[in-house]
C-alpha positions as CSV (number, residue, x, y, z in Angstrom):
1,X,85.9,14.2,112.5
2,X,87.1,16.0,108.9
3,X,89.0,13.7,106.6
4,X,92.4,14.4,106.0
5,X,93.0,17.0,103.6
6,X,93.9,15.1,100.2
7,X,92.2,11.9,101.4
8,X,88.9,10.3,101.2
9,X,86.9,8.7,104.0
10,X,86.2,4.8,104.3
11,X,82.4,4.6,103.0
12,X,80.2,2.6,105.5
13,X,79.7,-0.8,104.2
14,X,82.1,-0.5,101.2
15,X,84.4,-3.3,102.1
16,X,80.9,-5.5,102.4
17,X,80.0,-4.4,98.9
18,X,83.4,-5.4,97.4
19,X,83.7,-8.6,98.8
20,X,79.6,-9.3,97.9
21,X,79.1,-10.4,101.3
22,X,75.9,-12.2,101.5
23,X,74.2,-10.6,104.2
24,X,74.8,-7.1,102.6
25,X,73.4,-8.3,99.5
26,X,70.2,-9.3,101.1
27,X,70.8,-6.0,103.4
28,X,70.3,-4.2,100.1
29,X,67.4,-5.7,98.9
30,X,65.4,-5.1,102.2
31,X,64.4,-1.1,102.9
32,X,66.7,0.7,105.3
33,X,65.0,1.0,108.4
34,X,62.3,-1.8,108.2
35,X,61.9,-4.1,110.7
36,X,63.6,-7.4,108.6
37,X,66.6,-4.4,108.0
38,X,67.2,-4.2,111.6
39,X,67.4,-7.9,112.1
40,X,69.3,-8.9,109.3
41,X,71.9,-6.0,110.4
42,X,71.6,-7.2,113.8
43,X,73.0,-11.1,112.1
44,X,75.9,-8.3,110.1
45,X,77.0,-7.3,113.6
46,X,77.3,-10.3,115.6
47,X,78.2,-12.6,113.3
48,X,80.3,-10.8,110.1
49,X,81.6,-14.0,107.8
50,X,84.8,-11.6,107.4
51,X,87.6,-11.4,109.9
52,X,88.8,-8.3,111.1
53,X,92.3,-9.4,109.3
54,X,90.4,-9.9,106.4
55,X,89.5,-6.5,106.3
56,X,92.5,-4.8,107.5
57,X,94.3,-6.3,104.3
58,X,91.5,-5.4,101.9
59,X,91.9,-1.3,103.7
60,X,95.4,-1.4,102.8
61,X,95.0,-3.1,99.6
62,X,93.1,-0.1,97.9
63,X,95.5,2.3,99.8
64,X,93.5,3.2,102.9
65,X,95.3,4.4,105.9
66,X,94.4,4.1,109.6
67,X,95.1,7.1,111.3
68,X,93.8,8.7,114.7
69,X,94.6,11.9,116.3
70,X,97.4,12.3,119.0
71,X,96.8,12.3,122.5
């Protein structure tokens, strides 16, 4: 999908980055794609420390927008 003209795109893992979630700073000291990656991802995935209201509030903060095409 293209961004919306004007806009920017939400970065993968950028709210993770802002907060300094711990997983993702340990995620960033191991090498994308190794084996300890995967399962520390793998702990990221099933068990993020941040709520999903959390990180609606932070996306709105910085001025992101949710938007999806009609149907």
């Amino acid at each position: 999908m293209l961004p919306v003209e004007g806009y920017v795109e939400y970065r993968r893992r950028e709210f993770c980055r802002d907060v300094r979630c711990p997983v993702q700073v340990e995620l960033n000291a191991l090498e994308e794609g190794s084996a300890a990656y995967e399962e520390k991802r793998l702990e990221c995935k099933e068990r993020c420390r941040f709520t999903a209201h959390q990180f609606h509030h932070w996306l709105t903060d910085r001025g992101y927008i949710i938007i999806r095409p009609e149907e």
